[in-house]
N, C-alpha and C positions, 0 to 999 in steps of 0.2 A: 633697452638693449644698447650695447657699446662695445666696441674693441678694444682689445687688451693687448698691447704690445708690449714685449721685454726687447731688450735689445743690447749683450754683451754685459748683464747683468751678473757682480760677482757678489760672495759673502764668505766672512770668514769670524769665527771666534776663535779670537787669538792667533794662533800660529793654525788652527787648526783651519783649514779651507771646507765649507760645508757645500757653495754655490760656485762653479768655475764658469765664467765667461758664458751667459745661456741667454740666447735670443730664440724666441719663439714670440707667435700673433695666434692669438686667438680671436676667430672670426667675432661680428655682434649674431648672436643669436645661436652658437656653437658651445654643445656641451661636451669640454674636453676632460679626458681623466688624467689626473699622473697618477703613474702608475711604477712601483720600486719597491724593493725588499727594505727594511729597517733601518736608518741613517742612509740612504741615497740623497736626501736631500727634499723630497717633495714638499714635506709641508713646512718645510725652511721657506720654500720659496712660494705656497701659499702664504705665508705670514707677510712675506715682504711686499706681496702684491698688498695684499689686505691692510698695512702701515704697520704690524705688531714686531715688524723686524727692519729694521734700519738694510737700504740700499748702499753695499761701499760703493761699487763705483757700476757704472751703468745708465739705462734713463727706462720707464717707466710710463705708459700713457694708458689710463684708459677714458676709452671717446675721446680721442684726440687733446688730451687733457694731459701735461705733465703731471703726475703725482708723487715721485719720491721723496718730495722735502714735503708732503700735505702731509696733516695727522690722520688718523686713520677715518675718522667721523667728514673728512671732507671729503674723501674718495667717492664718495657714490655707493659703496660698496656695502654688502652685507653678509655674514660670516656665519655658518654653523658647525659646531662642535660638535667630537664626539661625546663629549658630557653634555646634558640638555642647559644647563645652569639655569632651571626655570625657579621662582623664588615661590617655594614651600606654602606662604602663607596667602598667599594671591590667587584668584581665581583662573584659569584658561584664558577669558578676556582681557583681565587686568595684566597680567604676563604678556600677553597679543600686544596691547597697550601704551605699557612702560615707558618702550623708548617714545614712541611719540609723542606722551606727554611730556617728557624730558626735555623738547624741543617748539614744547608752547602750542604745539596745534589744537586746534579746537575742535572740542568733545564732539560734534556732530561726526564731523569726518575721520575722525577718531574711530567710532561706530561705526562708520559707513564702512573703512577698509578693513575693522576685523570681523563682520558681517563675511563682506566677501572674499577676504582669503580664507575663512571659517567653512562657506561654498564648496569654496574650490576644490579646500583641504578632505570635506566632507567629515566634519567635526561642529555642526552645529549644533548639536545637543551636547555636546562637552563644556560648550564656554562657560557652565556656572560651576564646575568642578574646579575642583585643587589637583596639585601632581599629582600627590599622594590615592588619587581616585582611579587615577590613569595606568594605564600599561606601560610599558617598553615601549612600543613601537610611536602607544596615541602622544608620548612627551612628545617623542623624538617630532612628531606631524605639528605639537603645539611650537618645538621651537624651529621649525620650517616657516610658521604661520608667521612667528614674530619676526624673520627676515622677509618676508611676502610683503608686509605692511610698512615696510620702510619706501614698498617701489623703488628699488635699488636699480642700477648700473649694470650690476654685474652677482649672481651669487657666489660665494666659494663657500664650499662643502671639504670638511675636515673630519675624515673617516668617521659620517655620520650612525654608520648600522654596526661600528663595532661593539656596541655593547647590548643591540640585541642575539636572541637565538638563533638558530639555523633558520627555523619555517618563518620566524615575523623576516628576518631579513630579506628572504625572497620575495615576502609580499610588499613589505616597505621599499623593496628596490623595483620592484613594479609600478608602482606609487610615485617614484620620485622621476622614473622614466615617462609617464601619464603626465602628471606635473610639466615637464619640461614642453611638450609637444604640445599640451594648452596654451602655455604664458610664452614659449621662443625665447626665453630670456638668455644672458650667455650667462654659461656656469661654469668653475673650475671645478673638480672632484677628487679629492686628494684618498688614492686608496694603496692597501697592497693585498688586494685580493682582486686576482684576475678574472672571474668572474663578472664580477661587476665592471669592470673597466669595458669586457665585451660585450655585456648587455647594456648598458648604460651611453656610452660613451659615441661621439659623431667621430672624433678622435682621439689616439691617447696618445699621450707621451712617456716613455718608458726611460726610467732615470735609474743611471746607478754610477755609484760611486762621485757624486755630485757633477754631473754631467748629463746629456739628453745621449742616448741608446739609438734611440727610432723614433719618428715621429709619424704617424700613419692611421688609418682607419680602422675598425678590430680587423677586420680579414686580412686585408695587408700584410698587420703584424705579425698575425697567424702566418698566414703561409706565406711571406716573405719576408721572417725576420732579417734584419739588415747585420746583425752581431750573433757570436754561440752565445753571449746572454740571454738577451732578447730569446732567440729559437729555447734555451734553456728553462726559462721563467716564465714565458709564456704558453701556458696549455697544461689540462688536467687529465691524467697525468701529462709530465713533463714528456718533453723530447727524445728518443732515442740517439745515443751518440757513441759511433764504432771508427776505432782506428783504419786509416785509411791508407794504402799508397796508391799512388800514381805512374804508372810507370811510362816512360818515356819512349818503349819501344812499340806498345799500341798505346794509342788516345785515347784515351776514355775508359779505358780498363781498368778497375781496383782491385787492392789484393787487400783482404783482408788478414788478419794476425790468422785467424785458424786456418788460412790459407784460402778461404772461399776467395772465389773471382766473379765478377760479374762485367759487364757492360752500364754503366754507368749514366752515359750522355752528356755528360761534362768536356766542351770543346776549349780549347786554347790554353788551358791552363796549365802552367810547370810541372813537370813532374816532382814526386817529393811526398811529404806526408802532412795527411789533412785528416779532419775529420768529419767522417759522413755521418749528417744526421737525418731521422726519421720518423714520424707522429707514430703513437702506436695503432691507430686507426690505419694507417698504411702498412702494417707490418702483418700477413693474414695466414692461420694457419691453413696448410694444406691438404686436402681431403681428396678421397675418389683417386688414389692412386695416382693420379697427375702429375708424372715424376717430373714431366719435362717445369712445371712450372718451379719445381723447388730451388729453391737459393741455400739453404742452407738446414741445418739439424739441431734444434736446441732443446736444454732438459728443462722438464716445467718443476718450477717452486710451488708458488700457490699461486691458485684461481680464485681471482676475485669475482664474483655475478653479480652484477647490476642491474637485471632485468632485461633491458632490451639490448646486451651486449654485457660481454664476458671480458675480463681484461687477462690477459697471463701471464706472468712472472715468469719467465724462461733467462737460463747461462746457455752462453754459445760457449765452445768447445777450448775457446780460450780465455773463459774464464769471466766474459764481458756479459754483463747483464743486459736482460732487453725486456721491453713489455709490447707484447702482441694481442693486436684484438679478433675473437671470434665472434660465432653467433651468442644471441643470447641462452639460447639450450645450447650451448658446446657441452662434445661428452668427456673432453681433456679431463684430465685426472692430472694432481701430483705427483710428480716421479716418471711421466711417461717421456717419451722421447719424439718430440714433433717435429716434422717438417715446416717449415715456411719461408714464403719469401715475401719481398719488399716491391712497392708499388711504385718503378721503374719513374714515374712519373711523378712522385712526391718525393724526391731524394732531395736535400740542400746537401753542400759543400762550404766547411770554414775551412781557411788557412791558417797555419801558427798565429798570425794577428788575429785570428776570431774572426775574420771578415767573411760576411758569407756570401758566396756563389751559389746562383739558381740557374735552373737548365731553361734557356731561352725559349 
């Protein structure tokens, strides 16, 4: 296990800036994800960690070790891909292998470490196979195996489950969360599937547009993204987010575009226009005639059922999309005209800068 510290690390190809000025530490024995939509930068700057990408300017330590000017085989470090790149004609073992022999160690211990990362992995009836024998999922565990046996520093994980299915990914990422709470070792996780970032991860760092977003725990992120990114990108489905004013002659009062008003809770802030956002788990339609509880009127598109909860595609009056959640039997129908209101206590606030405000 080791610490990973960045500190004011930049990168750029060419004119084009991919890494701006980004300090973060990850703890030894912390499995952090970055977590970003397509070019934010993450697996730029897993590369750079890993030596596959030159540091311009900055410094780099892991376990208290400078590493920017090492190659990448001195780092300590050990890498997996989303491609398995296990060699075809080699056996499970012989792939485990490879790299050690490539570095002169001697065949007992050799055996010994692919033995027990083969254990660990729960792949020992594999090691006489070829890839070609294997699944999706068993490569992807043979080329976990072959970073296992290096006894690395540190692992970094490079959107390892993208090229499995829907079902292996979930078990594979069960797997690699099991994995981590055996061995403690630190790992980076380079994903853009937020899912995994919240099951997975002790913490993530959410990157966009080659900068850090938020750095935080999943729940944190979850409920107290720091940016409308963050609150946008993070959660399935995404965010609710309604134009807001503020007005200055009660505190805490918004108006909405279709004119609804509510009470808010939002102290100190300017008056002006923001925008309110809201999970659709907080957004519930309303039943039993309970006029007093209603907020507002919207018309349903389609109902999604998922089994233990219904999602709803509803326009509010001015035109703004929203998605509300009910019970899993909800009797909503398409076309109908529902009540609902919002969970006074799950409300965020961003400002024209995207900066978000949480009710204290």
């Amino acid at each position: 296990m080791a610490e990973i510290r960045l500190e004011n690390v930049s990168k750029s190809f060419g004119s084009v800036t991919v890494i701006k000025d980004i300090s973060l530490t990850v703890a030894s024995g912390e499995l952090m994800v970055f977590l970003g939509p397509s070019g934010s930068g993450k697996s730029t700057l897993l590369r750079m960690i890993a030596g596959l990408e030159t540091i311009d300017s900055g410094s780099l330590t892991i376990g208290g070790v400078s590493c920017e000017r090492l190659a990448p085989g001195q780092r300590g470090v050990a890498m997996v891909f989303q491609n398995y790149a296990l060699y075809p004609h080699m056996t499970v073992r012989d792939n485990m292998a490879f790299g050690l022999r490539n570095i002169g160690m001697n065949e007992a211990d050799i055996a010994a470490r692919v033995d027990q990362a083969a254990q660990m992995l729960e792949m020992t009836d594999l090691l006489e196979r070829r890839p070609a024998q294997l699944s999706g999922g068993q490569r992807q565990r043979v080329a976990i195996g072959r970073a296992i046996v290096k006894e690395p520093k540190a692992f970094l994980f490079d959107e390892p489950l993208s090229n499995l299915d829907a079902a292996l990914r979930v078990r594979t990422r069960v797997e690699l969360a099991e994995l981590h709470q055996r061995i403690r070792s630190t790992m980076i996780y380079v994903t853009h599937d937020q899912t995994e970032a919240m099951t997975l991860a002790d913490r993530i760092v959410v990157l966009n547009k080659c900068r850090i977003e938020q750095i935080g725990t999943p729940m944190d992120v979850y409920l107290k993204p720091a940016t409308r990114f963050v609150a946008g990108f993070v959660g399935s489905p995404g965010m609710n987010f309604l134009k807001a004013e503020l007005s200055g002659d009660t505190p805490g009062q918004a108006r909405f575009n279709d004119g609804t008003q509510m009470r808010i809770g939002f102290q100190g802030l300017s008056p002006g226009q923001y925008e309110l956002g809201i999970r659709p788990e907080s957004v519930r339609i309303v039943d039993n005639g309970n006029s007093e509880a209603v907020t507002t009127t919207a018309k349903v598109g389609v109902v999604e059922r998922l089994g233990e909860r219904t999602l709803i595609y509803c326009t509010l009056q001015d035109g703004t999309e929203l998605i509300a959640q009910d019970q899993g039997r909800s009797m909503v129908a398409p076309g109908d005209a529902v009540p609902i209101t919002f969970d006074p206590t799950a409300l965020h606030l961003f400002d024209p800068q995207g900066r978000a405000h949480h009710i204290q």
